[in-house]
C-alpha positions in Angstrom: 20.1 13.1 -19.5 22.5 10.5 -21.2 20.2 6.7 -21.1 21.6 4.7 -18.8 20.8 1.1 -20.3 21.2 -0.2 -23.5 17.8 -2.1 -24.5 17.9 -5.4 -25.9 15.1 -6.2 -27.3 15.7 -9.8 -27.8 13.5 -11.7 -24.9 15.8 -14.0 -22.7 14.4 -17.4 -21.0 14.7 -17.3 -17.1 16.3 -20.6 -16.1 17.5 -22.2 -12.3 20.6 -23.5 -14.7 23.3 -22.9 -11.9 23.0 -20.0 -9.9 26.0 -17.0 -10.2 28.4 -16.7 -7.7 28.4 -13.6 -5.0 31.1 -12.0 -6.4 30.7 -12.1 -10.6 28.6 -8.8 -10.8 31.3 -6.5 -12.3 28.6 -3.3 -13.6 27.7 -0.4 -11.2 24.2 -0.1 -12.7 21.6 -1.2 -10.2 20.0 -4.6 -11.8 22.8 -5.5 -14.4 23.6 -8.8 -12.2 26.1 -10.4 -14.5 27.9 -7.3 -15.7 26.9 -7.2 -19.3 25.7 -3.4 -19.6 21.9 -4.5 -20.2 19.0 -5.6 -17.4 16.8 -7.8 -19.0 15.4 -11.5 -17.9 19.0 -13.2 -17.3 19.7 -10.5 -14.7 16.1 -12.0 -13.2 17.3 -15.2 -13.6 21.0 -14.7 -12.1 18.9 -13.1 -8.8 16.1 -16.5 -9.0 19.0 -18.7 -9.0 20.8 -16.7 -6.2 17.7 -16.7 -4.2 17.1 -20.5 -4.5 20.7 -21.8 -3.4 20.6 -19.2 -0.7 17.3 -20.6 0.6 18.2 -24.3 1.2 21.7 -23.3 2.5 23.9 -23.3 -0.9 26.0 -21.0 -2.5 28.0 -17.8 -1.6 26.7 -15.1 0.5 26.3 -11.9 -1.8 29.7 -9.7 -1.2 28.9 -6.0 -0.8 29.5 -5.6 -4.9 26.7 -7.8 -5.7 24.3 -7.0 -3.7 24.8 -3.4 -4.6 23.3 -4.7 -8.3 20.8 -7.1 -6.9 19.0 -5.7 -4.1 16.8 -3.3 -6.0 14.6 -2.9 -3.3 17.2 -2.2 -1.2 15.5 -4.3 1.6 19.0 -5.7 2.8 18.0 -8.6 0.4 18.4 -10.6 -3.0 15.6 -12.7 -3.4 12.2 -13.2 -5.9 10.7 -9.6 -5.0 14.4 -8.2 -6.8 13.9 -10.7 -9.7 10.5 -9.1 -10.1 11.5 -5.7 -10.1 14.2 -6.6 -12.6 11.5 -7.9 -14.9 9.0 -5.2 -14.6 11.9 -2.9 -15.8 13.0 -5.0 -18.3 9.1 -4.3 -19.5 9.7 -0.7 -19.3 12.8 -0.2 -21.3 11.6 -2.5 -23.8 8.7 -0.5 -24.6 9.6 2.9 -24.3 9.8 5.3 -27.6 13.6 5.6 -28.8 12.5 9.6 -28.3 12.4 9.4 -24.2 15.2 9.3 -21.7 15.5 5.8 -19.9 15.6 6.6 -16.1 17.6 4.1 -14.1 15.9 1.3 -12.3 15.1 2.4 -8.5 14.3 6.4 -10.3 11.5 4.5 -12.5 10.4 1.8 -9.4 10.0 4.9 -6.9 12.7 3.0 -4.7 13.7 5.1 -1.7 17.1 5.4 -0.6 18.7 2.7 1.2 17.8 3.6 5.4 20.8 3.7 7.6 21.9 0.8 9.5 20.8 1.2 13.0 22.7 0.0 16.1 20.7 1.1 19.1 17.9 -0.7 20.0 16.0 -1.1 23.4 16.8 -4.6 25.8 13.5 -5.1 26.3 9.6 -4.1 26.1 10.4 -2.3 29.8 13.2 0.1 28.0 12.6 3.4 28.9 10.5 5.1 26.2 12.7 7.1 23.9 13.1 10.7 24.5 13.7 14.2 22.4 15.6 16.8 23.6 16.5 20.4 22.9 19.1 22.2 24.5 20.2 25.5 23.7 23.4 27.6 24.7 24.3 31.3 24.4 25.8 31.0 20.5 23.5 28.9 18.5 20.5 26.5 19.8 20.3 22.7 18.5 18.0 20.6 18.5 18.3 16.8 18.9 15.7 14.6 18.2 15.7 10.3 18.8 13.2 8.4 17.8 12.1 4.7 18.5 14.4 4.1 15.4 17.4 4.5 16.6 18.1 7.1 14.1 19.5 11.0 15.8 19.3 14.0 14.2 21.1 17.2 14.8 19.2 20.4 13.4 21.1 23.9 13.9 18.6 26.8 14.5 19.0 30.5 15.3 21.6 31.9 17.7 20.2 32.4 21.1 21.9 34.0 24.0 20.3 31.7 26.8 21.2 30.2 29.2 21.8 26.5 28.8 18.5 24.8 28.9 17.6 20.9 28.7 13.9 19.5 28.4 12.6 16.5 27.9 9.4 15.8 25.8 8.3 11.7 26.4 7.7 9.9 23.8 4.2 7.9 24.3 4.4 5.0 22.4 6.3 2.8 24.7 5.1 2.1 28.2 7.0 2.9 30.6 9.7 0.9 33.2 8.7 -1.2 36.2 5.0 -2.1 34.7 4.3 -6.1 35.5 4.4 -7.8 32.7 1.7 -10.5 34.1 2.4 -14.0 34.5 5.2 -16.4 32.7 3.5 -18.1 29.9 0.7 -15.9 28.8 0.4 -14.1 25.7 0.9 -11.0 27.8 3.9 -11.7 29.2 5.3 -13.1 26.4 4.5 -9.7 24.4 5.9 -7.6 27.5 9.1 -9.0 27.6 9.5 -9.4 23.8 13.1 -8.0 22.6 12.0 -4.8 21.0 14.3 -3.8 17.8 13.6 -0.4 16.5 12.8 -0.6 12.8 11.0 1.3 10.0 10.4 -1.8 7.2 8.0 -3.6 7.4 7.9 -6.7 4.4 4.6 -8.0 3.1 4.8 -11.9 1.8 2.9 -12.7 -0.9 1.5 -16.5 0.3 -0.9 -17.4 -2.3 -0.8 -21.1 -3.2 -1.5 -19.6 -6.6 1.3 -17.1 -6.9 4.1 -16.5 -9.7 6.1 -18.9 -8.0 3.8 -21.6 -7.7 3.1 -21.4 -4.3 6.9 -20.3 -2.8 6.6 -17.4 -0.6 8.6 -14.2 -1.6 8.7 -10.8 -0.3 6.5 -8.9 -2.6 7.0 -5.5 -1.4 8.4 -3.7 2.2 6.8 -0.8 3.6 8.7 2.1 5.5 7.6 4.4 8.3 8.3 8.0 7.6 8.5 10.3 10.0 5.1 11.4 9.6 3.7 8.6 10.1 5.9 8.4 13.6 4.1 11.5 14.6 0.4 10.2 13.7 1.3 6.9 15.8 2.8 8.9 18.8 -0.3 11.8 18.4 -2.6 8.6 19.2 -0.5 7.7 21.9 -0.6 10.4 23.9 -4.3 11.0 23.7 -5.2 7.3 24.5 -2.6 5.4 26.1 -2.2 5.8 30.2 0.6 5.6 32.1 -1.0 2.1 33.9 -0.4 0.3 30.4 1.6 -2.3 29.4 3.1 -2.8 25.8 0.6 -5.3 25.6 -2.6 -3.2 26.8 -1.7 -0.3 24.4 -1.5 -2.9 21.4 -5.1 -4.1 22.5 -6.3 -1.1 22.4 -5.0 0.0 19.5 -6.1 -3.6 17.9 -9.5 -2.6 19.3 -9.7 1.1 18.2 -9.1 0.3 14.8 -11.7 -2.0 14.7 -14.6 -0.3 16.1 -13.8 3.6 14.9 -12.3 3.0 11.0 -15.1 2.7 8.3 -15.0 0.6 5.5 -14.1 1.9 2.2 -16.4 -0.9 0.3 -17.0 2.5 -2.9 -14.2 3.1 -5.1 -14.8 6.8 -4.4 -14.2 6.2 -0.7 -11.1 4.2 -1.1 -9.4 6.6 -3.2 -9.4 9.5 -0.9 -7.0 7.0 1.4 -5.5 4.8 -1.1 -1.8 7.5 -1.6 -1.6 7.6 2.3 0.0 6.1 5.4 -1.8 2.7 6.4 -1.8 5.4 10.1 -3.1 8.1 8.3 -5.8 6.2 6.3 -7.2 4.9 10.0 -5.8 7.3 12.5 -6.5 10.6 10.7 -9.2 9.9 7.9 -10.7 6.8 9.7 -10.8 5.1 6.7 -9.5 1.7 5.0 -10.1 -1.9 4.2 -7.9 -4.7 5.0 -4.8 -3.5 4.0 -4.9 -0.2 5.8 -7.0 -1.9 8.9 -3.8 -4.5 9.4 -1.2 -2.3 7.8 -2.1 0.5 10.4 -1.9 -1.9 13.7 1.6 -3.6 11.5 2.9 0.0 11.8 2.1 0.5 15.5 4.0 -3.0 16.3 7.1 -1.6 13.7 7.5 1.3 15.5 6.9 0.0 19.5 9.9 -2.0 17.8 8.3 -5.8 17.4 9.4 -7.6 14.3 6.5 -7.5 12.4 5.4 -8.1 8.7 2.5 -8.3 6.2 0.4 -11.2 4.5 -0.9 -11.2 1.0 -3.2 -14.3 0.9 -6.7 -15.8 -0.5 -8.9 -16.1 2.6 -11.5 -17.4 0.2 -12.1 -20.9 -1.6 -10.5 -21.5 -5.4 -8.0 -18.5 -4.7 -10.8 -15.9 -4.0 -11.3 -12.9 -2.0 -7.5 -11.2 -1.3 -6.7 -10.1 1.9 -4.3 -8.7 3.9 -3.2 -9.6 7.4 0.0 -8.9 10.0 2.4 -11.2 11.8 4.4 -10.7 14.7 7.6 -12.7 15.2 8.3 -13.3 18.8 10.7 -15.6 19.8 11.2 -17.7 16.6 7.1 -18.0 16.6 4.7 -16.3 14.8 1.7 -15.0 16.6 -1.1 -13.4 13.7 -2.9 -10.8 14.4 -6.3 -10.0 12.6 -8.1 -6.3 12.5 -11.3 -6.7 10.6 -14.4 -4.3 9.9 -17.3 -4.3 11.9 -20.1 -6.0 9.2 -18.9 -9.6 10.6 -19.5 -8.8 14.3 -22.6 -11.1 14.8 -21.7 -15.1 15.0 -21.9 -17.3 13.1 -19.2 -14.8 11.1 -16.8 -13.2 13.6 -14.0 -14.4 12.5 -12.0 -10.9 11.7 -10.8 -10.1 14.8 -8.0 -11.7 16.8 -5.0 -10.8 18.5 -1.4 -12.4 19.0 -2.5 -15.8 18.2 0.2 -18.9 17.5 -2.3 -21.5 15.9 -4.7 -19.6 14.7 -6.6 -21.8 11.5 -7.4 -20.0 8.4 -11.0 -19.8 7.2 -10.7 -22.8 4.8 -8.2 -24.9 7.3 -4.2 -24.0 6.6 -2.5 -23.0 9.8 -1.1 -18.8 9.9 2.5 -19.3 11.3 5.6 -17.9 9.0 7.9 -16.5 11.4 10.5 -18.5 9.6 10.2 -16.2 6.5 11.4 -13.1 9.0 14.1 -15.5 10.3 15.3 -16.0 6.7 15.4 -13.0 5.8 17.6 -11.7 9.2 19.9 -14.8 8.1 20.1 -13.8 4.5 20.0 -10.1 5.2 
């Protein structure tokens, strides 16, 4: 395999001097922002400055060109999470023996392949829950599966001489039509009637007061439901969730599940048997996790039941201590938090790990939790 980037070895300052326009990336390698046949810091910088105009309502929208280069992520945006990326690869070339093959950037970052853009999407939080179907004929059956993503696959299996057939298998994550919603103005009804979009990112914001951008919030990294994780999520569902439930009930009880049934993994030995999987697998499957698998496990529930829903990387401890990891639901321009914490802190005067769908809900050391303008942004950007 031919290297694919030239290294220079020379380190480049990363400056806001005037930000690139949309349209001046002229390489087809992913990260070479300003077309010069290297990535290195000015490619960081060229995203940086793209990023900052962008964010207070300057500049050029990226054209389909750049943001082929600059969305390394391919998150279906350019902003500090790509210049990051850019740098950390920038690291990697510029170290590597002249003996080894340099792998392009999304091959050495693990970077899935961009998802497909989905158009479908459910009205509302009383859509009818999404269905798979199989129907055969008397030359070759097919099978055709939807999901709550939108996303239809057609998968050709062994000739059958049947007669047509068509069944339907319900899929139990939704709740189904005609449930009340409860009354206009509580948190129930206002998660009930919630425009559900089928999605399988979810973003995690890094808003540390102490971060690499001193204090900016970025998108630090997205998650992505595969399918099996869609199959642990809808397994659950059909073994706890009744017919009787709202969206809202069967997010309770899921909030509430996790809590009392997943175990700490406080030993580093406990935490590695979990720390490769599914935030779902970790606590529906091996019952294990700590914050990041508690939150990121009721995140993927919301993601997939099709709320817009994202990740916090924060200090919930005084002089930037104690990392934790928490999930935000955006519903209506407003972000209502949502806290799954282990069962150590259930006697007062500590219980504070555990609420649900909450608009002004303090942090322990005073700041208010609300960025459902960071999702907002990014739809706007995106």
């Amino acid at each position: 395999m031919k290297k694919l980037i030239t290294v220079v070895m020379t380190a480049m300052c990363m400056t806001f001097a005037g930000a690139m326009t949309a349209n001046a990336a002229d390489s087809a390698v992913v990260g070479d922002t300003n077309g010069d046949g290297v990535v290195d810091a000015s490619d960081a910088s060229d995203i940086l400055s793209y990023y900052a105009d962008i964010s207070v309502g300057m500049g050029a929208i990226a054209d389909e060109k750049y943001m082929a280069v600059s969305d390394i992520n391919n998150d279906g945006a350019i902003d500090a999470a790509d210049a990051s990326n850019v740098l950390e690869y920038y690291t990697y070339t510029s170290t590597i023996p002249e003996t080894e093959e340099i792998v392009g950037i999304r091959e050495h970052l693990k970077i899935p392949e961009k998802k497909p853009v989905v158009t479908t999407k459910p009205s509302s939080a009383a859509t009818t829950a999404a269905t798979k179907k199989t129907t055969q004929t008397n030359t070759v059956k097919t099978t055709v599966s939807a999901d709550l993503s939108g996303a239809v696959t057609t998968i050709p299996t062994t000739p059958d001489a049947e007669s047509p057939v068509t069944t339907e298998i319900v899929n139990c994550v939704l709740a189904p039509e005609g449930l009340n919603p409860g009354e206009k103005g509580t948190i129930e009804y206002i998660v009930n009637t919630a425009e559900l979009k089928p999605h399988d990112d979810i973003p995690l914001y890094n808003i540390k007061e102490n971060n690499i951008y001193g204090g900016l919030h970025y998108k630090s990294n997205t998650y992505y439901l595969t399918d099996n994780t869609k199959k642990i999520l809808n397994d659950f569902a059909k073994e706890h969730f009744t017919e009787d439930m709202t969206n809202y009930d069967r997010l309770k009880y899921t909030w509430n599940w996790l809590h009392y049934n997943v175990d700490y993994a406080s030993s580093w030995e406990a935490y590695s048997k979990i720390s490769g999987l599914s935030f779902s697998e970790a606590c529906f499957v091996y019952k294990s996790g700590q914050c990041i698998q508690y939150n990121g496990a009721f995140a993927e529930m919301m993601a997939y039941m099709g709320y817009d829903v994202y990740m916090l990387e924060k200090w919930n401890g005084a002089n930037c201590t104690n990392q934790h990891f928490m999930s935000e639901v955006n519903i209506g321009g407003v972000g209502y938090n949502t806290e799954v914490g282990e069962r150590s802190y259930d006697s007062p005067p500590y219980y504070y790990w555990m609420w649900l769908f909450d608009s002004k809900r303090q942090e322990f050391f005073g700041e208010q939790v609300n960025t459902a303008e960071l999702r907002i942004k990014d739809e706007i950007n995106g």
